[in-house]
N, C-alpha and C positions, 0 to 999 in steps of 0.2 A: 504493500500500500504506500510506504516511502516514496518508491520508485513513481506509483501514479502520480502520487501527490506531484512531486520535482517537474513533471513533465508537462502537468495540469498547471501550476503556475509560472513555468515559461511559456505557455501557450497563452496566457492573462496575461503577464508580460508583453506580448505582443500586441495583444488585443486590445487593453489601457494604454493609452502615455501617462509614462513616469519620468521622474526624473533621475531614476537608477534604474535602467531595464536590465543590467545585469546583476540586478539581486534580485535573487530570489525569494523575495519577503511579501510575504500578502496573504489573499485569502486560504489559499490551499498549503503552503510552506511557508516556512520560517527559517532560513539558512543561518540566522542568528542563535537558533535554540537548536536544532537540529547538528547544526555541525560541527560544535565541541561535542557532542556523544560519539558520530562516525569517528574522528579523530579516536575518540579513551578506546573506544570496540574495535578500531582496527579493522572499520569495515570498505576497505578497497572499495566492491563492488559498487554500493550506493555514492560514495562520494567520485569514482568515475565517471557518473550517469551528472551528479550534481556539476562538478568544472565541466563535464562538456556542455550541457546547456549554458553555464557561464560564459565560454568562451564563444558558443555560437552568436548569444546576445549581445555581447562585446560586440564580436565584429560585425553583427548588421547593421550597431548603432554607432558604427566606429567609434567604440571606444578601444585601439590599434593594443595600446598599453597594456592594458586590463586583461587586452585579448590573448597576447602575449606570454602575459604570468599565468594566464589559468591554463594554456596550451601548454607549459610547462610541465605545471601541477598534472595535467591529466595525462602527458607521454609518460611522467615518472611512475602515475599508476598504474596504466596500462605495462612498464614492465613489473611490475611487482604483483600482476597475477590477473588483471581484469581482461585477459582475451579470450577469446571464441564467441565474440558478441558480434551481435549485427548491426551495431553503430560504429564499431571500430574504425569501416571503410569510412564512416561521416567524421570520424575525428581526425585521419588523414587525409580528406578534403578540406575540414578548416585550417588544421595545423599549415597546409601548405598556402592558404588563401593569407593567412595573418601571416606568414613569415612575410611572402611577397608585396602586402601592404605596407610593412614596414621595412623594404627593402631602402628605398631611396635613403632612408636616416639612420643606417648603417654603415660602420665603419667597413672599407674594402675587405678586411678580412673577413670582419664579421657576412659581409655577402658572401664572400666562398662561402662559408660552413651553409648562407642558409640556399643557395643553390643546388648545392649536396645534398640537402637533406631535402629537401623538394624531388630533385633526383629519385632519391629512394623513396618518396610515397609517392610520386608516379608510376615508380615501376613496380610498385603494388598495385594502385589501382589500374592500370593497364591490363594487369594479369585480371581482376576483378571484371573489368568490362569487356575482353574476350569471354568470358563465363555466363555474365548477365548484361548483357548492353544496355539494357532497360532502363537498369537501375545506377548503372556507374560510369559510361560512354562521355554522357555532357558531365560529369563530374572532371574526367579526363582532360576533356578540351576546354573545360573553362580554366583551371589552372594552369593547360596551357597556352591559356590569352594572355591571361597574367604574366605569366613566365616570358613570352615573346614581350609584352609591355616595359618587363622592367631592364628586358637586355638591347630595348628599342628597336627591336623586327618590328613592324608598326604592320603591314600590308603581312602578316604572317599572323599577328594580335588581333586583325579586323575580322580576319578570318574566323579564327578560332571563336569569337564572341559568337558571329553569327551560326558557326556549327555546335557551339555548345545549348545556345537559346532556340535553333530546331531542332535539337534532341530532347530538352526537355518539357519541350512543349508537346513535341511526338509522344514524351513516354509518363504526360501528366503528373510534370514535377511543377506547378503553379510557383513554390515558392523558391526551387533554384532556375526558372525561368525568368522571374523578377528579378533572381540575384545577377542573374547574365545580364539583362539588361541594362538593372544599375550599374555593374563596371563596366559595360560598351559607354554607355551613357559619360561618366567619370573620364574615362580613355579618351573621346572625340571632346569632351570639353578643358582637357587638358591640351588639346590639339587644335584650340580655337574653333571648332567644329560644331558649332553652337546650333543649327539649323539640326545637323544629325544627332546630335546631343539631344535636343529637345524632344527627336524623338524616341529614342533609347529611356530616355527615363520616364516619358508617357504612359509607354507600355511598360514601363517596371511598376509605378503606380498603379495602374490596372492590375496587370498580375498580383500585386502586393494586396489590394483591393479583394479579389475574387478568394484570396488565396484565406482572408477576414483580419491581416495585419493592420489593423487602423492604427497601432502606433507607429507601422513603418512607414503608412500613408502621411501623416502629418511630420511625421520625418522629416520626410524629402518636398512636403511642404514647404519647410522653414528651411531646409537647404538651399533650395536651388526656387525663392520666389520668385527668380525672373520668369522661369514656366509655369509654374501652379499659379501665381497669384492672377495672374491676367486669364484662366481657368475659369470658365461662369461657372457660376455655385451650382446649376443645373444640368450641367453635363458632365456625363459620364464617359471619359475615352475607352475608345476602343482602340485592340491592339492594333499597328500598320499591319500587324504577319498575321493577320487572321482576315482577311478579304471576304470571307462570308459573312462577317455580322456590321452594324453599323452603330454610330452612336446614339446611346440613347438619351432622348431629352424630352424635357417637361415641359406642357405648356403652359405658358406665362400665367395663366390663373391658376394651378395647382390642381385641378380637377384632374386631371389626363394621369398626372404622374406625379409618385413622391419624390422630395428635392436629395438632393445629395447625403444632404446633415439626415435627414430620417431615413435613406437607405442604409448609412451606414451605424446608425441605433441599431436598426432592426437587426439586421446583422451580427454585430457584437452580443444582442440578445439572445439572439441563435447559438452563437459561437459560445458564449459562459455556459450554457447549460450542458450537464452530461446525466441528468438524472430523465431517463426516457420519458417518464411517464408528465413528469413535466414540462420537457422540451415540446414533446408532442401538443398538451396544452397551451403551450405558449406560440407553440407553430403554428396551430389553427386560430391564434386570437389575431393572430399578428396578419397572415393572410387573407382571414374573410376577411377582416375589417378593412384592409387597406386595399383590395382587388374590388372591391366592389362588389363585389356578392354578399350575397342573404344565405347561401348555405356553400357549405364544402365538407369533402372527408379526405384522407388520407389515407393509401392503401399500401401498407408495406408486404413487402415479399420476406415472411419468417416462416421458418423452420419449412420450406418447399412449400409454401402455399402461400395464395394471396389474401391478405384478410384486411377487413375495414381496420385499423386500428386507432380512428382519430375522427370526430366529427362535429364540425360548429355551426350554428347558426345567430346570424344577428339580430333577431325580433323573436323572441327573447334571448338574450344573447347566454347562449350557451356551449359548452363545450365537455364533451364526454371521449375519455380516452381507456386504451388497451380494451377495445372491446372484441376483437378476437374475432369478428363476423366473416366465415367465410366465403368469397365471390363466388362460388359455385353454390354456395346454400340459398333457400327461398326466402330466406328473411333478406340476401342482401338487395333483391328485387325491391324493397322499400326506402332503400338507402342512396339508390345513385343507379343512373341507367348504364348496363353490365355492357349492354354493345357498344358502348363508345367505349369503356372501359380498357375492355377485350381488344379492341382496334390501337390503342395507345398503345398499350402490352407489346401489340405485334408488330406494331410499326416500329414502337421508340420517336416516335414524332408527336409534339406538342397539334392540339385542335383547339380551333376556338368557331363554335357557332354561335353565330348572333341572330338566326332565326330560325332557330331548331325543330318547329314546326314544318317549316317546308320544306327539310330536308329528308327523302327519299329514304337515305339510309338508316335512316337512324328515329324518324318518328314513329315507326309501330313499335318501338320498344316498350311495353308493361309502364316504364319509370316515367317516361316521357305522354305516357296516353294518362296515367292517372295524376302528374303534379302538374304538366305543362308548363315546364322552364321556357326563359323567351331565349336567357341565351347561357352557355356552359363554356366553362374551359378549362379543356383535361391535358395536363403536361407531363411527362415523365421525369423522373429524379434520379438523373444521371450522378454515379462517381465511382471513378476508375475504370470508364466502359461499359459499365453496368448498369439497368434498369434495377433501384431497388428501391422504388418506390413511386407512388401514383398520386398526383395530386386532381381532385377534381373539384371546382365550385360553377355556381351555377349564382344565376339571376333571376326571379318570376316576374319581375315587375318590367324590368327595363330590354328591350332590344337593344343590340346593339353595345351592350355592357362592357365589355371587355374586346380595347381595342390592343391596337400590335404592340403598343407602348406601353401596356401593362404588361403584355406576355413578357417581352422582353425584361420587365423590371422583374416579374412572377422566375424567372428561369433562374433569374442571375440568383433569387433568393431562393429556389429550391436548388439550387447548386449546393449553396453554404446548407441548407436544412439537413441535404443527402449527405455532408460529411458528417455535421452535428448527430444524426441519427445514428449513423455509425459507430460514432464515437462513444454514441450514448447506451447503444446496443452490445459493444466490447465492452462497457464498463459494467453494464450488469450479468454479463456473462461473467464475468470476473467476481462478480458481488457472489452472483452462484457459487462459484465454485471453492471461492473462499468460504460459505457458508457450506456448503457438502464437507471440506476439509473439516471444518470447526464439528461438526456432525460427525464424521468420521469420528475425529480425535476425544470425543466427548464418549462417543458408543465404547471404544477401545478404552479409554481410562477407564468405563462403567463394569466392561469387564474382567479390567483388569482386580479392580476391588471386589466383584466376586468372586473371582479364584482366587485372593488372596484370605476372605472368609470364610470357604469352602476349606481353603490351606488352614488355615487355623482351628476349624473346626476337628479335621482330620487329626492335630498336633494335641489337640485337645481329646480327642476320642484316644488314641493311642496312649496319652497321658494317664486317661483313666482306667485303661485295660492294664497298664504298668504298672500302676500304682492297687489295682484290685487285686494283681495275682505274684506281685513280687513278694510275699510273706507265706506263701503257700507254699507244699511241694507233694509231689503224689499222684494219687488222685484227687484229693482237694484242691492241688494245682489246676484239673482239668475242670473240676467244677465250677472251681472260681473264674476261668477262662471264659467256658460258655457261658457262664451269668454276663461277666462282662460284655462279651460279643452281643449277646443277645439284646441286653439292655441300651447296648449304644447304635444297634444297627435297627432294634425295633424291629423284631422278627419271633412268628411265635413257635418255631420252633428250631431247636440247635441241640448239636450231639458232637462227642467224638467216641468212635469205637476202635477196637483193635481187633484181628482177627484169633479165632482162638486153637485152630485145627492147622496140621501143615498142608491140607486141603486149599484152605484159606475161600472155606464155604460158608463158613458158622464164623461172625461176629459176635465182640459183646463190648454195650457200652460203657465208657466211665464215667461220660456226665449226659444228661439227657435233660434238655430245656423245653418246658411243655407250658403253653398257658401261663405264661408269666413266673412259673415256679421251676424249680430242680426234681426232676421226678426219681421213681425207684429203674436202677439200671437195670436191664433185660439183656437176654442173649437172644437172637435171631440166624436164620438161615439164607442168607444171599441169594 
């Protein structure tokens, strides 16, 4: 839970502006009380996971210095026992990105060692992105923009920018695609290159934006006002290297579309939450009411199946969540018409009708014959490729409800919803399974405490059989045995006999336990 904690508030970090984004101090951690314990405990592991987020927020927020000592702090850990992790490769992306920021204000020597040592976490991550291109390719080539930038190959640096920022936009890395940006961006306006500059950092803003950094957004706000400020508070850039979408903007009365400053609330509101059942709540407040519809549901795709699990309406304004309904059942025919539904699903393409009565395909639907919506719009909830999740709301009153300039504003926010959910849905699987653990461990301690009074009882039966017949010897011995046995095992009858013939056909007993008494010994025939 440490670990979630550290990663849930560098992720708040991001998401607030502070004025220490590399501390990790706030809602979720306290690296103030926290990190004298790791220290006494000796615990590598957690305090690896803790400087690398330190240093990664250092250097988005250039703080070079900071970045520096804590990339220190965390190569030292990492040899003293914290590998075989899967953020290793991201700590030898930043390590190499902060050496090469602080190249210039190095001494010559000091550049050899950090050329060399850039060297060797290249030729680890090389070896990485032959394996996995996906994941470490533009990791590669953005270091090596850097790396040509600071030995000044410029037309070799311009390059690599733009191969590492179509890699990871190819392989939906949002937030190392803003980061390519911003140093293309940094690079051409170190180069007086101000017109290409402008737009390098455009699109890192946007990326930054989608990716829900609102404190990297006002970042680079206050860095570079020559471009943002002259920015109308109403538009939203869109990337140049994305040609299919355009930008989106409001109209001058605010009816059409929400402004900049409420996109990016809504957002952050999305972004803090990981408690599903609430997010989900707060998803559907936050969309009916601002899409302009009177009802909507939310369809996620859990455990292989689609089920309503979220649904609001604004008159009376209501919202009821984890209701589990699934689109194949006939209750969800009451819920939301299933053929437009089904149609999203399979296409993966957003719909918007604004006269859904006339529409052919889709007006005999059950849902549509008995509420008569005027207009609907069903988009899907893409992340990482993925459909996982369905948004649908609808209008009765108004035609023509939902125009393109919602969609697009509704997209950009089921974007952030579909990771929020995610995120919110690995946390409670995690809640699970930490509770099945605590469950286990509770069942096996319960056991453990009765075998050890089962064990006692035993030590104690034995104790009393010992103590019943160590004064005895004979046959008295055997009688005072089988009372004991008898007595402690709660049995109504016990004997021992011996045989008496060399036959060994004919027994005869020495003690014989009847009815709670010592009866008269007999001989018998086998």
């Amino acid at each position: 839970l440490n670990l979630i904690r550290i990663y849930r508030q560098a992720v708040l970090n991001l998401i607030h502006p502070s004025k220490n984004p590399g501390n990790l101090v706030g809602d979720s951690y306290n690296e103030d009380e926290q990190l004298p314990e790791l220290i006494t405990t000796n615990d590598h592991y957690i305090q690896f996971h803790l400087f690398l987020n330190k240093l990664i927020l250092c250097y988005l927020f250039q703080e070079i210095t900071h970045a520096t000592e804590y990339a220190a702090i965390t190569d030292q850990l990492l040899s003293e026992g914290a590998v075989g992790l899967l953020v290793v490769p991201v700590f030898y992306f930043y390590d190499s990105l902060i050496k090469l920021a602080g190249f210039s204000e190095a001494s010559p020597e000091e550049q050899s060692r950090i050329l060399e040592k850039v060297h060797t976490n290249q030729t680890r991550m090389e070896h990485w992105a032959e394996h996995a291109p996906m994941n470490y390719q533009h990791k590669f080539h953005l270091v090596e923009a850097e790396r040509y930038r600071v030995l000044g190959q410029t037309v070799e640096a311009a390059d690599a920018y733009d191969r590492a920022i179509d890699l990871a936009q190819m392989h939906a890395y949002p937030n190392e695609e803003a980061l390519a940006n911003e140093l293309a961006g940094k690079f051409y306006l170190a180069k007086g290159k101000f017109k290409i500059a402008k737009t390098y950092l455009l699109d890192a803003r946007y990326c930054y934006l989608c990716w829900g950094a609102m404190a990297k957004v006002q970042d680079l706000d206050q860095r570079y006002p020559q471009f943002f400020d002259r920015l109308p508070e109403r538009i939203l850039p869109t990337p140049t290297n994305q040609p299919s979408t355009s930008p989106i903007v409001t109209s001058s009365t605010g009816t059409e579309l929400l402004d900049l400053a409420t996109l990016m609330k809504m957002s952050q509101a999305l972004s803090g939450e990981i408690v599903l059942d609430k997010l989900l709540a707060k998803l559907m407040t936050i969309l009916v009411e601002n899409a302009g519809a009177e009802h909507g549901c939310l369809i996620l795709h859990m455990n292989g199946e689609w089920q309503i699990e979220a649904e609001g309406y604004t008159d009376p304004q209501t919202v009821s969540v984890l209701q589990g309904i699934l689109i194949q059942s006939d209750m969800a025919k009451d819920h939301l018409p299933l053929s437009i539904v089904h149609y999203v699903i399979r296409t993966q393409a957003s719909m918007v009708l604004n006269q859904v009565v006339q529409d052919y395909r889709f007006n005999q639907d059950p849902y549509i014959v008995n509420h008569k919506p005027k207009s609907i719009l069903c988009t899907p909830l893409m992340y990482q490729g993925k459909c996982s999740g369905i948004l649908y709301l609808e209008n009765r009153l108004t035609v023509d409800a939902f125009t393109r300039d919602r969609l697009e504003v509704l997209q950009f926010l089921s974007a952030q919803a579909a990771i929020s959910i995610d995120n919110a849905q690995l946390y409670t699987q995690l809640e699970s399974r930490v509770q099945e653990r605590t469950t286990e461990l509770t069942q096996a301690n319960n056991r453990l405490q009765t075998e050890i009074l089962e064990r006692q009882r035993s030590e104690q039966t034995l104790r009393f059989i010992v103590e019943g017949t160590a004064a005895v010897t004979g046959e008295d011995f055997f009688r005072s045995l089988v009372r004991s046995l008898a007595q402690a095992l709660h049995v109504r009858y016990a004997l021992v006999s011996e045989c008496v013939d060399h036959s060994a056909t004919r027994v005869r007993t020495f003690a014989f336990w009847q009815n709670n008494q010592l009866g008269e010994n007999l001989e018998y025939d086998l």
